[in-house]
C-alpha positions as CSV (number, residue, x, y, z in Angstrom):
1,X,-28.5,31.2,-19.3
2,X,-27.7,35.1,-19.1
3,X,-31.0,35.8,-18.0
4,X,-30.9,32.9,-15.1
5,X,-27.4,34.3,-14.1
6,X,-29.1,37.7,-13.6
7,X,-31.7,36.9,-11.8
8,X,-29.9,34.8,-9.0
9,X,-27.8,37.8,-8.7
10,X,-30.8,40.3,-8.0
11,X,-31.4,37.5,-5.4
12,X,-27.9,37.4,-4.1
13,X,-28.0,40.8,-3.7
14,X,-31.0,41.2,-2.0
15,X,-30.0,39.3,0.4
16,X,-26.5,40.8,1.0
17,X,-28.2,44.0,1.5
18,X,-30.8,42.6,4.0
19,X,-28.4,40.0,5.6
20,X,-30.4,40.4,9.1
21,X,-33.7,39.6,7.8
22,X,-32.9,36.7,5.8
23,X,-30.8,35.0,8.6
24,X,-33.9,35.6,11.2
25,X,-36.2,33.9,7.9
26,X,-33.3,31.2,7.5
27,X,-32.9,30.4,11.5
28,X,-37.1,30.2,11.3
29,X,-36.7,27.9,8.8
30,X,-34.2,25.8,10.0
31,X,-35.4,25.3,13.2
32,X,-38.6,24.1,11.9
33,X,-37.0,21.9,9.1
34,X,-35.4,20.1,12.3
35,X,-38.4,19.0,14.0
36,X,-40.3,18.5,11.4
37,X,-37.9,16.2,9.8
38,X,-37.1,14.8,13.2
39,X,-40.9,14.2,13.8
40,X,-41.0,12.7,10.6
41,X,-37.8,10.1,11.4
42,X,-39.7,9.2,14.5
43,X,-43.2,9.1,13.1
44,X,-41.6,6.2,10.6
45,X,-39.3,4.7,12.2
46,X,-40.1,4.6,16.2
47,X,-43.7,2.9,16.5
48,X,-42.2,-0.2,14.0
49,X,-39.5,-0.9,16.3
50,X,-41.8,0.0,19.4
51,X,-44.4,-2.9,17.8
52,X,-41.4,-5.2,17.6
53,X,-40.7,-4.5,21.4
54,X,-44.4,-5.0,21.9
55,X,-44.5,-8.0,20.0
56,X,-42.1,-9.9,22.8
57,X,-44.8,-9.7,25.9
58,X,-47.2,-12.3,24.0
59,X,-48.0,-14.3,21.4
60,X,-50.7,-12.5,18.6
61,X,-51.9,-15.6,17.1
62,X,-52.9,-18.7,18.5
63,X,-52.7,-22.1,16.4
64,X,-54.8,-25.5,17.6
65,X,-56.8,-28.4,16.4
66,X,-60.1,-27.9,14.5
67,X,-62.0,-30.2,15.7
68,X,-61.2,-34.0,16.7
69,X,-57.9,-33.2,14.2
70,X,-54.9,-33.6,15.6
71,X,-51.7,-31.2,15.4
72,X,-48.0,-32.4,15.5
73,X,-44.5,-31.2,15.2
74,X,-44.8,-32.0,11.4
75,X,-47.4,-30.0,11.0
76,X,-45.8,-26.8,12.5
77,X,-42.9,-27.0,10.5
78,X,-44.8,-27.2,7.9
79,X,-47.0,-24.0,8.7
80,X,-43.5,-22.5,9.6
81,X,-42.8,-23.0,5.8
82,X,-46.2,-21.6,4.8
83,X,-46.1,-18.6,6.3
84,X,-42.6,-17.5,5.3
85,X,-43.2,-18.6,1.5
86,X,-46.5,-15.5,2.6
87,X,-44.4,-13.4,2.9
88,X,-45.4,-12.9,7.1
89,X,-42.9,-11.7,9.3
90,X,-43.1,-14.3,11.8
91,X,-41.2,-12.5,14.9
92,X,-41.1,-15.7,17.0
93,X,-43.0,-19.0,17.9
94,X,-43.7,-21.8,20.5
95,X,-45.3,-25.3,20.9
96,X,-46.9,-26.3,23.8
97,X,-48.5,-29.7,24.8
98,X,-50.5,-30.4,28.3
99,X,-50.7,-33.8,30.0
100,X,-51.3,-34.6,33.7
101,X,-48.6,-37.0,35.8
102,X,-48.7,-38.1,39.1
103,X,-46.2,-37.5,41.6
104,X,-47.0,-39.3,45.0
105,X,-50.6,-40.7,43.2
106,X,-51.2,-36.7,43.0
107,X,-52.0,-35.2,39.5
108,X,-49.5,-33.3,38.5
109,X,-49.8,-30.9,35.3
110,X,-47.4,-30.3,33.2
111,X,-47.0,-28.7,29.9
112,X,-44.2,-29.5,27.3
113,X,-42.2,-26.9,24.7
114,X,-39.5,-26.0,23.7
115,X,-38.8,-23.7,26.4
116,X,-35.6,-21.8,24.4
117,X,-38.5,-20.6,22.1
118,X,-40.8,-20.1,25.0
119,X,-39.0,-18.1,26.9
120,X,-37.9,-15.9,23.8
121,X,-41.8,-15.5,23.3
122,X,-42.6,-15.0,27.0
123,X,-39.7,-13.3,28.5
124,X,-41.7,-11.9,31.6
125,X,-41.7,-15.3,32.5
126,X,-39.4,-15.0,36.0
127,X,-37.0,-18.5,37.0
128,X,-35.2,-18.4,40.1
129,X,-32.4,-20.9,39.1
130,X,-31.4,-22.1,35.6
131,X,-32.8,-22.7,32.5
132,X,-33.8,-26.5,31.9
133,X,-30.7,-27.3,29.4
134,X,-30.5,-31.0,29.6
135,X,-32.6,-33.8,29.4
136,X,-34.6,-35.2,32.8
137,X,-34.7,-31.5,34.1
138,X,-37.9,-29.6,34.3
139,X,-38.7,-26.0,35.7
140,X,-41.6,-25.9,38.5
141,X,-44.4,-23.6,39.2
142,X,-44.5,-21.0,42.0
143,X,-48.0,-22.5,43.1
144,X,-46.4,-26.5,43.3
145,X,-43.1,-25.0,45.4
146,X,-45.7,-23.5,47.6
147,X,-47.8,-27.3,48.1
148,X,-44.7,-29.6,48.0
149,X,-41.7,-27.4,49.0
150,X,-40.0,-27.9,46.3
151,X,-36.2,-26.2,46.2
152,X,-33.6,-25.9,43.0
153,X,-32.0,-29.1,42.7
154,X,-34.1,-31.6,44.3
155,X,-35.5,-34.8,42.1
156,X,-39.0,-35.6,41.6
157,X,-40.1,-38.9,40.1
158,X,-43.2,-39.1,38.5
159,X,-45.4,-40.9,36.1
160,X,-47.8,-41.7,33.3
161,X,-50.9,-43.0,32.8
162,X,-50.5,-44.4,29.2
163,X,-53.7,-46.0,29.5
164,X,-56.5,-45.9,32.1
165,X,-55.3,-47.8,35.1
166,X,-52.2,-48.6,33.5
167,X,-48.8,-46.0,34.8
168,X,-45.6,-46.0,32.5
169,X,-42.3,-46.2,34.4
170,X,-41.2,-43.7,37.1
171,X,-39.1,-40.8,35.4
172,X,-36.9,-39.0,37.8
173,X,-36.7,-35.1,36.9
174,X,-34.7,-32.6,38.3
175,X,-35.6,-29.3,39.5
176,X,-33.3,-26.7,37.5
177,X,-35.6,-23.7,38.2
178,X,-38.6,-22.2,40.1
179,X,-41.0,-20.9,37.7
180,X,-43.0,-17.3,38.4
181,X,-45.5,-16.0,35.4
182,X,-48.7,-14.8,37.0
183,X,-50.3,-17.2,34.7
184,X,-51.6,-21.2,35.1
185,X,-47.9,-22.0,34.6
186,X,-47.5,-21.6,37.9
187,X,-49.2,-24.5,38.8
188,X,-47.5,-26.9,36.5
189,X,-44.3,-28.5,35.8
190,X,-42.5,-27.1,32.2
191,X,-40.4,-29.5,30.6
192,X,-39.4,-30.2,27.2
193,X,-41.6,-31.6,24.4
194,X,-38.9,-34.3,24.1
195,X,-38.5,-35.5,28.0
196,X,-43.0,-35.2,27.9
197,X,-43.0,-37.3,25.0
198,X,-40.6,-40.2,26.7
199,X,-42.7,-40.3,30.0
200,X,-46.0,-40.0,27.5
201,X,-45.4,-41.3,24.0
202,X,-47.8,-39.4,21.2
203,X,-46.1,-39.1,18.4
204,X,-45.5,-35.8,18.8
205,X,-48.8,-34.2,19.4
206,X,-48.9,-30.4,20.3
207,X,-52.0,-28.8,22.2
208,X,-51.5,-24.9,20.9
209,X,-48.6,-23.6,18.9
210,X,-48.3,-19.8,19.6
211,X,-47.5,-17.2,17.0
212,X,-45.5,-13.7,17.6
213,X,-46.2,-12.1,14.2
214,X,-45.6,-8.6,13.1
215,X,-48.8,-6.7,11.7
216,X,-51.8,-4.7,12.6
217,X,-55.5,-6.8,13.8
218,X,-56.4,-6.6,9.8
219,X,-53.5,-8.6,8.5
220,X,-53.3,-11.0,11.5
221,X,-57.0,-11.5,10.8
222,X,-55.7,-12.3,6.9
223,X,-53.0,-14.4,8.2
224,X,-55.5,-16.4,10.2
225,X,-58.1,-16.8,7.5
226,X,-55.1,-18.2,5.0
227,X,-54.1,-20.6,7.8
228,X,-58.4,-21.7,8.1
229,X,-58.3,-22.0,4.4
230,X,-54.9,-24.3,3.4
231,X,-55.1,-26.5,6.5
232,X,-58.2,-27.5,7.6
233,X,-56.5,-29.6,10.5
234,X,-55.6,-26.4,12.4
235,X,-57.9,-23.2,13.7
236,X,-56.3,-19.8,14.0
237,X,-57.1,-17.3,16.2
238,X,-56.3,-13.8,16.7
239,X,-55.3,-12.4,20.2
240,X,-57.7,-9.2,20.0
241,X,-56.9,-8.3,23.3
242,X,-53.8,-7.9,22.5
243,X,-53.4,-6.2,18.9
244,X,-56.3,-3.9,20.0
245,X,-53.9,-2.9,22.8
246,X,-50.6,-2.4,20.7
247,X,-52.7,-0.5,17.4
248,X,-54.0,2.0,20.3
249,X,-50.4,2.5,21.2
250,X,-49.1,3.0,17.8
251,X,-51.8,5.4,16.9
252,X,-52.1,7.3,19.5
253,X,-48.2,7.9,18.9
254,X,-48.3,8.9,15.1
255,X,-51.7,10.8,15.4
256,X,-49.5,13.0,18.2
257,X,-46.9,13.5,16.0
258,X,-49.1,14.6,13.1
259,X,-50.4,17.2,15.6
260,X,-47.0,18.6,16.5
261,X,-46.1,18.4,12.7
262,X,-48.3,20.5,11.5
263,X,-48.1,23.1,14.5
264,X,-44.2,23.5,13.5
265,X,-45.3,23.6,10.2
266,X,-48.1,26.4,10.6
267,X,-45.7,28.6,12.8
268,X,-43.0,28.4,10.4
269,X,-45.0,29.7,7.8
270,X,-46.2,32.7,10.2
271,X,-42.5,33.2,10.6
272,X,-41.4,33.2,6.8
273,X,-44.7,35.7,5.9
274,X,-44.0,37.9,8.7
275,X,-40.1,38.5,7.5
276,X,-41.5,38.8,4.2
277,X,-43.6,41.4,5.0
278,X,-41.4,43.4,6.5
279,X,-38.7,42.9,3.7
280,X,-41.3,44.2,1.2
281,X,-42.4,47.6,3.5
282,X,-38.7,48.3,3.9
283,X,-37.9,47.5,-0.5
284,X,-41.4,49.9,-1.2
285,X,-39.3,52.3,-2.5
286,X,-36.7,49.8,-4.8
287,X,-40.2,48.0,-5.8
288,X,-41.7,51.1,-7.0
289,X,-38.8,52.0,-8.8
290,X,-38.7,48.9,-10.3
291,X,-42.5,48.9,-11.5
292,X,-41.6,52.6,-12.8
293,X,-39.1,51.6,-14.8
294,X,-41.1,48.7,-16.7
295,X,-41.0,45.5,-14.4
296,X,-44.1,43.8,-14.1
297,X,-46.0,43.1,-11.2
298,X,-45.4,39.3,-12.0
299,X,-41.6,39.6,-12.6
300,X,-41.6,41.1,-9.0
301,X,-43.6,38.3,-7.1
302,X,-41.6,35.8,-9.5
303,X,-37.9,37.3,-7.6
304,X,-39.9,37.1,-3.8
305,X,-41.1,33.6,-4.6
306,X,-37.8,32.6,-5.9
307,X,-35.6,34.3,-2.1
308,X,-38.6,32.3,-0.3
309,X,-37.5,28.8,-2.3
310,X,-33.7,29.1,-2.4
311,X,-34.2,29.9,1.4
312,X,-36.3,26.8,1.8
313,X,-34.2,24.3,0.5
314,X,-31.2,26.1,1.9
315,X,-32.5,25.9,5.3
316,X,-34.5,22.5,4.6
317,X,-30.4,21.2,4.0
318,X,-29.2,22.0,7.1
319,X,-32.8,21.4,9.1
320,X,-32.9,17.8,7.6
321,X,-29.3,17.0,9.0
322,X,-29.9,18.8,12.1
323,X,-33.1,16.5,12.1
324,X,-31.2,13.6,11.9
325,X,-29.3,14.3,14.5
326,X,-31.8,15.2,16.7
327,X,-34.0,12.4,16.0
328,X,-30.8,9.7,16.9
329,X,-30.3,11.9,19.7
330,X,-34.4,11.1,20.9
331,X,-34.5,7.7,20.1
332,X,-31.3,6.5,21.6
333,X,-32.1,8.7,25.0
334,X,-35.7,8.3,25.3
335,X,-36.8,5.2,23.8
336,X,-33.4,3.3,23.8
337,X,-33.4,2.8,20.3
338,X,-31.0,3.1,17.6
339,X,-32.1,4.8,14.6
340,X,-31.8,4.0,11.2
341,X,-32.6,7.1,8.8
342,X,-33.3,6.9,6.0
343,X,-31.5,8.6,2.4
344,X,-35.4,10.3,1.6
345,X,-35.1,12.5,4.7
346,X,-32.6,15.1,3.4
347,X,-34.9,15.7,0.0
348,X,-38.5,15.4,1.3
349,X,-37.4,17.7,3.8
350,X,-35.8,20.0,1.7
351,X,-39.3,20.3,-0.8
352,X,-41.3,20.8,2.1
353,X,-39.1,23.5,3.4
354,X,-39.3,25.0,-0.1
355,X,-43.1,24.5,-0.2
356,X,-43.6,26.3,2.9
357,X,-41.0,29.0,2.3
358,X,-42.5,29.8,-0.8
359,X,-46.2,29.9,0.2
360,X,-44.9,32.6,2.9
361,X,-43.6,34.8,0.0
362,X,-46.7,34.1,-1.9
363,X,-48.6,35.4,0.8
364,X,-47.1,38.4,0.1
365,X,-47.8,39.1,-3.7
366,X,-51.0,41.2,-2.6
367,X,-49.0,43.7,-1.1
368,X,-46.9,43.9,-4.2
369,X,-49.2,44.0,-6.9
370,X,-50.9,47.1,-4.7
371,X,-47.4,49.1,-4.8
372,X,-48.1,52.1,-6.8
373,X,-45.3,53.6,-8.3
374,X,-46.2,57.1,-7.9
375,X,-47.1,57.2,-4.1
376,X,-44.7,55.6,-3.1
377,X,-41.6,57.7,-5.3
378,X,-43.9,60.6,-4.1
379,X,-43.3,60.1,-0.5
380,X,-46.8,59.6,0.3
């Protein structure tokens, strides 16, 4: 205990003594204890919640009939049930179903869902008007307003051809909203599963249930073969287009801030060796005295490599806080995000501090060991 209380006051006192040089070492430190830990917040934290915003401009996976099977509501509960009991974070999902009508004994395409769900999975879609939110009203494509004129609020009556030759009733729909997505929704009418079903009975049949899952292409490409393999009534299908698109994104992101982190890192060492170095020219003397008067050359580098870590975790303290703050300060004004650090940041920070504060003392022993007592006591 004596002999521990000693030598962190041969510390303390070296740095009283050379207070200039160990706040320029501490300040190096700091500052790059802040990015780096910053870096690291963003690195972690960002591109997840960046692939969650990514993940509402599409659907990732794609689920429809194999074969002459057919899908229904049932069965998408069902896989709903699946997939959470997987463990998959399912970030959102929608059923769609086609049929053609006729309005004015002119086919007329429409596609049923549940358009809450929809348009949380598709929210580029654009509706001048309202949100179909009761029963008999239906949203219509930019391309049909074009051909028939249509306007918010007029009625359209349409039907079915439950058999060929054979029409069910006219159903009279109301126009709640005109519908823009750049896409072949345009050209249809969107309505409800439930108001499709009542002009077309099918015992609730579904065309395509679209998945907006959260994962890279590998584990979508699991999460599709597990679908392939417990329900052979129903294909999966990964939207490559798409994943390739958002893992490009992601790693193009982390693989920039890898660069940066270990730049920072590299010319925080340079820093911390350079102070060093200059801290052991100007205690040649006290060093030389020291090895004179019995001290070995590895008691000496043991007391540098100790000031290096007790700076490092000293200034890894404050750079990890200042990190944090820095790294809300990024998300929040450049990505519009709110960050959520984590407790590891203060102590991962602080060890890599140390590590790098004590690898630029280390770089230092050479010089040490080469002191020789009795050149440099001379005066030459």
């Amino acid at each position: 205990m004596t002999r521990a209380r000693m030598y962190l006051r041969m510390i303390t006192r070296a740095f009283v003594r050379r207070i200039s040089r160990v706040l320029i070492a501490s300040l190096s430190i700091i500052v790059g204890a802040t990015t780096l830990s910053a870096l690291a917040i963003i690195t972690y934290t960002v591109p997840d919640q960046i692939a969650r915003e990514l993940r509402s401009y599409g659907a990732n996976l794609v689920v429809s009939p194999s074969s002459t099977q057919t899908v229904r509501v049932d069965d998408m509960v069902a896989l709903n049930a699946r997939l959470a009991d997987a463990g998959v974070q399912v970030l959102g999902h929608a059923p769609y179903r086609q049929d053609n009508l006729l309005y004015n004994q002119q086919p007329l395409s429409a596609m049923g869902t549940d358009l809450a769900l929809a348009t949380a999975m598709r929210p580029y879609w654009s509706i001048d008007g309202e949100l179909p939110s009761a029963s008999g009203e239906v949203l219509v494509g930019r391309d049909l307003v074009q051909r028939y004129g249509f306007e918010v609020g007029d009625a359209l009556t349409v039907v079915g051809q439950a058999e060929r030759g054979v029409d069910s009733p006219p159903v009279t729909l109301t126009v709640s909203g005109l519908l823009r997505t750049g896409g072949p929704e345009d050209a249809m009418v969107v309505l409800s599963l439930d108001d499709l079903e009542s002009i077309l009975p099918s015992d609730g049949r579904l065309d395509m249930i679209e998945y907006s899952l959260l994962g890279d292409e590998t584990a979508l490409g699991t999460v599709a073969a597990m679908i392939d393999e417990t329900d052979h009534a129903v294909h999966a299908q990964v939207v490559k287009r798409i994943t390739r698109s958002e893992s490009g994104v992601l790693l193009t992101l982390r693989a920039l801030i890898w660069i940066v982190s270990i730049v920072i890192g590299a010319l925080t060492l340079i820093s911390v060796t350079t102070t060093m170095n200059a801290v052991v020219s100007e205690r040649a003397t006290e060093l030389a005295l020291k090895k004179a008067l019995g001290a070995s050359s590895g008691q000496i580098v043991g007391e540098f490599i100790g000031e290096g870590v007790i700076l490092g975790l000293f200034g890894g303290l404050l750079g990890a806080l200042g990190g944090i703050a820095v790294g809300s300060l990024v998300t929040r004004e450049v990505f519009n995000m709110d960050l959520h650090a984590s407790w590891w940041v203060v102590p991962v920070t602080m060890l890599v501090a140390a590590l790098v504060s004590g690898l630029g003392s280390f770089v230092t022993v050479r010089r040490i060991i080469n002191i020789n007592p009795a050149l440099v006591l001379g005066g030459e």
